[in-house]
C-alpha positions as CSV (number, residue, x, y, z in Angstrom):
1,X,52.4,72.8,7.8
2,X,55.8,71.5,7.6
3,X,59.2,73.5,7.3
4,X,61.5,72.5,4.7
5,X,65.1,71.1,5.5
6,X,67.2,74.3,5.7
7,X,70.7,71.8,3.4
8,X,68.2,71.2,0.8
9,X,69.4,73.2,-2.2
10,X,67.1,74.4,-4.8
11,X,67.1,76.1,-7.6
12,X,66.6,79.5,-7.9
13,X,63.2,81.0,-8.1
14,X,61.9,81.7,-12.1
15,X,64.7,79.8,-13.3
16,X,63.8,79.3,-17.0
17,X,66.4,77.5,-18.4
18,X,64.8,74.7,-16.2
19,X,62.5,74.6,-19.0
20,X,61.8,72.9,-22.3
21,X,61.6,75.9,-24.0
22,X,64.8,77.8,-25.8
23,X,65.9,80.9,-24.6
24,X,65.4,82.8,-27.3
25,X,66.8,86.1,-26.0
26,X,70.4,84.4,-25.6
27,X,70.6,84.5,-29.0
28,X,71.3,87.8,-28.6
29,X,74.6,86.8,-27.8
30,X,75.7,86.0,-31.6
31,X,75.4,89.1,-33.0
32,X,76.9,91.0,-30.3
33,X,80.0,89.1,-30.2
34,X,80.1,88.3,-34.2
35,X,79.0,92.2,-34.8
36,X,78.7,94.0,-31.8
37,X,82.6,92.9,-30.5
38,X,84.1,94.6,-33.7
39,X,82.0,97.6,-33.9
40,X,83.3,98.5,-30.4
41,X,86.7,97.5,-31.3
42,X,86.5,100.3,-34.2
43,X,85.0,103.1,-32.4
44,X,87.6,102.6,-29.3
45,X,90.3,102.5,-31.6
46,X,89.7,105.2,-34.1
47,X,89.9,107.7,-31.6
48,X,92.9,106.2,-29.7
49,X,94.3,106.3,-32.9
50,X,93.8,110.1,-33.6
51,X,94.8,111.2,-30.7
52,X,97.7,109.3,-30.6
53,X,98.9,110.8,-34.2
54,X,98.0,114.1,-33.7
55,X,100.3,114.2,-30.8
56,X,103.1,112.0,-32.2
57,X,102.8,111.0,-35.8
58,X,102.8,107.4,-37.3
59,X,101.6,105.0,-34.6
60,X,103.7,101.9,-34.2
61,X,102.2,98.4,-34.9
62,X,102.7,97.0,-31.1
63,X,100.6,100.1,-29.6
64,X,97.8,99.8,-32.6
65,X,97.7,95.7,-31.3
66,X,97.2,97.5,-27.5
67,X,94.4,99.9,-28.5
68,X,92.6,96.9,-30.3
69,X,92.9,94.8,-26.9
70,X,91.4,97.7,-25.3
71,X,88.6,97.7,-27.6
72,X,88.7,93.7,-27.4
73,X,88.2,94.1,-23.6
74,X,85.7,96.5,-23.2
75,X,83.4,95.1,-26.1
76,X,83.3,92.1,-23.8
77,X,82.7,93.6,-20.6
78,X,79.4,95.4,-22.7
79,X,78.3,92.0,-24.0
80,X,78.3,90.4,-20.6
81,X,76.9,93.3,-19.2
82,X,74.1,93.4,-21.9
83,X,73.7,89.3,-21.1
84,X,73.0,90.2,-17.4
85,X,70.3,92.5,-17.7
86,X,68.6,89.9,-19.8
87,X,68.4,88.0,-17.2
88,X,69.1,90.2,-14.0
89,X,66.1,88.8,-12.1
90,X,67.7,85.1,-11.9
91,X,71.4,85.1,-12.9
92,X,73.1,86.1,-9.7
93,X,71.7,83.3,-7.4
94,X,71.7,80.4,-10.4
95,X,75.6,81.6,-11.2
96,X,76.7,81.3,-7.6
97,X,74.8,77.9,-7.2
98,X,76.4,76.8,-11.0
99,X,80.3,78.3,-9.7
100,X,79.9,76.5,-6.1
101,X,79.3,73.4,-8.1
102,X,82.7,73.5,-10.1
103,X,85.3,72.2,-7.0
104,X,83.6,69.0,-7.3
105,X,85.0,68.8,-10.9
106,X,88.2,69.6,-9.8
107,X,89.9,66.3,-10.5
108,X,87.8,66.0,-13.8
109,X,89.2,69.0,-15.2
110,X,93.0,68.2,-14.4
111,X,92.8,65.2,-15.9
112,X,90.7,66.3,-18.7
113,X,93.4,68.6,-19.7
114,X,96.2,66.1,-19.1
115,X,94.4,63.5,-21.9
116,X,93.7,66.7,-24.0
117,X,97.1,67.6,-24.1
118,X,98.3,64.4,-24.9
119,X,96.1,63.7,-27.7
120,X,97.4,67.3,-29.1
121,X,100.8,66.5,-28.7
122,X,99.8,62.5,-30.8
123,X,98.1,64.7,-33.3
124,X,101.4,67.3,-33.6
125,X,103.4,64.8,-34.0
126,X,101.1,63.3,-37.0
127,X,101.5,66.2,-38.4
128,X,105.2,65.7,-39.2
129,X,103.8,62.6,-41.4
130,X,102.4,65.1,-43.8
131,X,103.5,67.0,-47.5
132,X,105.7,70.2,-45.8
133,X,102.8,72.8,-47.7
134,X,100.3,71.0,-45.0
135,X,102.8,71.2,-42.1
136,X,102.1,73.7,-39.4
137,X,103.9,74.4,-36.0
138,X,101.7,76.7,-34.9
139,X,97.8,77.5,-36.4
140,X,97.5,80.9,-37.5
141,X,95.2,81.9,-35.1
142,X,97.8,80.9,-32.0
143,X,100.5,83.0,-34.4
144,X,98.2,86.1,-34.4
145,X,97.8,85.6,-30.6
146,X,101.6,85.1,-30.1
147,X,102.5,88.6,-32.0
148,X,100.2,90.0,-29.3
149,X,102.4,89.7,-26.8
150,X,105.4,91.5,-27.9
151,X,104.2,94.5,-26.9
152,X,104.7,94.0,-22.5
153,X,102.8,96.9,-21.5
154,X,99.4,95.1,-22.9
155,X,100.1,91.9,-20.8
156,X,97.4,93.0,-18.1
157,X,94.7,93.6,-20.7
158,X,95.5,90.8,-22.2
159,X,95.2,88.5,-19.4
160,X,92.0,90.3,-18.5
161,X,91.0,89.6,-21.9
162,X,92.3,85.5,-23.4
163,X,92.0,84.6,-19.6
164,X,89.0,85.8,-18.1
165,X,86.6,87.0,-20.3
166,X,87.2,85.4,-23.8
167,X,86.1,82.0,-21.8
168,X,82.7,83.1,-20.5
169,X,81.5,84.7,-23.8
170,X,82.8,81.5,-25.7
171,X,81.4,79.2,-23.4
172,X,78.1,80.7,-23.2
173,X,77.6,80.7,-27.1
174,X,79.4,77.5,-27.8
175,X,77.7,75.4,-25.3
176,X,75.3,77.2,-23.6
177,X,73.7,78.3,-26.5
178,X,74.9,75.4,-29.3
179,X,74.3,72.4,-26.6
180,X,72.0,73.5,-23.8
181,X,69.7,75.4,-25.6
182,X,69.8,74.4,-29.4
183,X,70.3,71.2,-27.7
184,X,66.3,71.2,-26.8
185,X,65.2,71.2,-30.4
186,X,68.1,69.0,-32.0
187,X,69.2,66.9,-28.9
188,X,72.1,67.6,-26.7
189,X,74.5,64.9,-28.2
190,X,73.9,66.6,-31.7
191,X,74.4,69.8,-29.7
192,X,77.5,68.7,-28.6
193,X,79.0,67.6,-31.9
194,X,77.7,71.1,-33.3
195,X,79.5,72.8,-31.1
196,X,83.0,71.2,-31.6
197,X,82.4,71.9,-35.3
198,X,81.4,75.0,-34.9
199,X,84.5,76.1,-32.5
200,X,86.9,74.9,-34.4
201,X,86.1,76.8,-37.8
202,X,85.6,79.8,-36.0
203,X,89.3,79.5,-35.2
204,X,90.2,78.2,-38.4
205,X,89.2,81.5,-40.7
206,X,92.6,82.2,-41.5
207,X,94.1,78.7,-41.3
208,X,96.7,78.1,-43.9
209,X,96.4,74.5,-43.6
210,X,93.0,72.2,-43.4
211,X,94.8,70.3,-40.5
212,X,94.7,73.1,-38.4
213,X,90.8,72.4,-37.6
214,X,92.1,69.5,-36.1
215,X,93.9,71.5,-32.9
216,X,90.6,73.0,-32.2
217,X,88.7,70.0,-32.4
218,X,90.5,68.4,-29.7
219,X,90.4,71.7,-27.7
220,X,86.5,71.7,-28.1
221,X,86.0,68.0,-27.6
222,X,87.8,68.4,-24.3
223,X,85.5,71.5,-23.5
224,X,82.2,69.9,-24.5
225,X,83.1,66.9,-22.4
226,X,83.4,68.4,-19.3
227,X,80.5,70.7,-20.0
228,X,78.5,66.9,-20.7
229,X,80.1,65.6,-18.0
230,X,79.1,68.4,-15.4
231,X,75.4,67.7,-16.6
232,X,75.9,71.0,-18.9
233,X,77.0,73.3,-16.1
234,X,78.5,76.2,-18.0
235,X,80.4,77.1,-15.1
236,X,82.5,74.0,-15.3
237,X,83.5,74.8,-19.0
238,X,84.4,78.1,-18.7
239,X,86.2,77.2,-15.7
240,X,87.8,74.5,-18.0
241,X,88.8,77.2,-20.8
242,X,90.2,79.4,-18.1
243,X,92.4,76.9,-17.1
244,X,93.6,76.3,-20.3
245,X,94.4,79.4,-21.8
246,X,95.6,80.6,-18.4
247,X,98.3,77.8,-18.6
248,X,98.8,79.2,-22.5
249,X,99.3,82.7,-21.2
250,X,101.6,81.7,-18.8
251,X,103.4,79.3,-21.5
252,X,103.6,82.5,-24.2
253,X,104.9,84.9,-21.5
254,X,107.6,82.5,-20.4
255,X,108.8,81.5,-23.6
256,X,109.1,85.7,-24.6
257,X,111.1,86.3,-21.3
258,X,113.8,83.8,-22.1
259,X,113.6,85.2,-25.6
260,X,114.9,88.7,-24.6
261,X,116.7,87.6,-21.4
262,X,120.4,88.9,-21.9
């Protein structure tokens, strides 16, 4: 009998997305972001809300957008916590191995993100080309976002929330769920065009302007490639999708700053 190498790394025991089977309980995942995320967004805010104008009146619009990133924030801390006991058996040793994985993609990434944001800027400036009633500087979506902000005292949620979490729920049902595991009935390269279609209308739903599907496009294209790239490591992505709406955060907090300054 014969030990095994101790630097051989191997998957972790009962690891069932090493099958050829879909993971059918992941699915899950749709209606408890779709469904789930606002119900929970309701029932923390409706009694924020009372409380609030019992004690003094008419509540202003920037702390009604702070109660709604509370509720934002903890319906995704209850969705990933509902996703780990799916899967509490396996997930802890097969996430470590996935987020060890990601340094090795380092250099991918950063220059991922360099070519994304230089086909975004070719694309803005395309833009300029078309009828005004088409034009957009910003998509709605990113306007929504940016009137988040002027409220300071939400910054830490917020970061907790655009930065951290919003990646690993989107990146589990965008590509873990469009491309890895539909992926296994349809292919992964029809997968992966799925899933840049399918993030970029969900961001589009109050679009004033067809074009702005476009932004999103890019944004996902960038995503599924180094998801592809990273032979569908999920990690990678989400790492990827921190990165850049950390560098948006960042970018929206600095541009409010010199805003007020003075």
């Amino acid at each position: 009998m014969h030990d095994q190498p101790k630097n051989i790394q191997k998957e972790p025991m009962n690891n069932p997305y090493q099958s050829k089977r879909m993971m059918k309980r992941d699915f899950w995942l749709i209606p408890l972001f779709f469904i789930g995320m606002p119900i929970i967004i309701a029932l923390v805010m409706i009694p924020l809300r009372m409380i609030y104008e019992s004690q003094f009146g008419t509540i202003p619009k920037s702390t009604l957008v702070f109660f709604n990133v509370i509720g934002s924030v903890i319906g995704l801390i209850v969705t990933l916590v509902i996703f780990y006991f799916m899967h509490r058996t396996y997930i802890k040793p097969l996430a470590i191995k996935r987020i060890k994985e990601v340094k090795k993609y380092i250099w991918v990434l950063i220059l991922t993100y360099i070519a994304m944001t230089v086909v975004q800027g070719i694309y803005g400036a395309l833009m300029l080309l078309l009828p005004k009633h088409l034009q957009f500087d910003n998509t709605q979506n990113q306007l929504i976002l940016i009137q988040l902000f002027d409220f300071p005292i939400a910054w830490p949620v917020l970061l907790i929330d655009i930065v951290i979490l919003t990646p690993i729920i989107e990146e589990l049902v965008f590509r873990h769920l469009i491309i890895h595991e539909l992926g296994k009935k349809l292919g992964y390269i029809t997968g992966a065009v799925l899933s840049v279609l399918v993030f970029a209308g969900v961001h589009v739903t109050q679009a004033t302007s067809p074009f702005e599907f476009g932004v999103y496009a890019i944004m996902a294209g960038a995503l599924v490639f180094v998801y592809m790239y990273a032979k569908r490591n999920v990690a990678v992505s989400i790492a990827f999708h921190m990165i850049i709406n950390g560098i948006g955060f960042i970018g929206i907090v600095g541009q409010y700053m010199m805003n007020h300054m003075g």
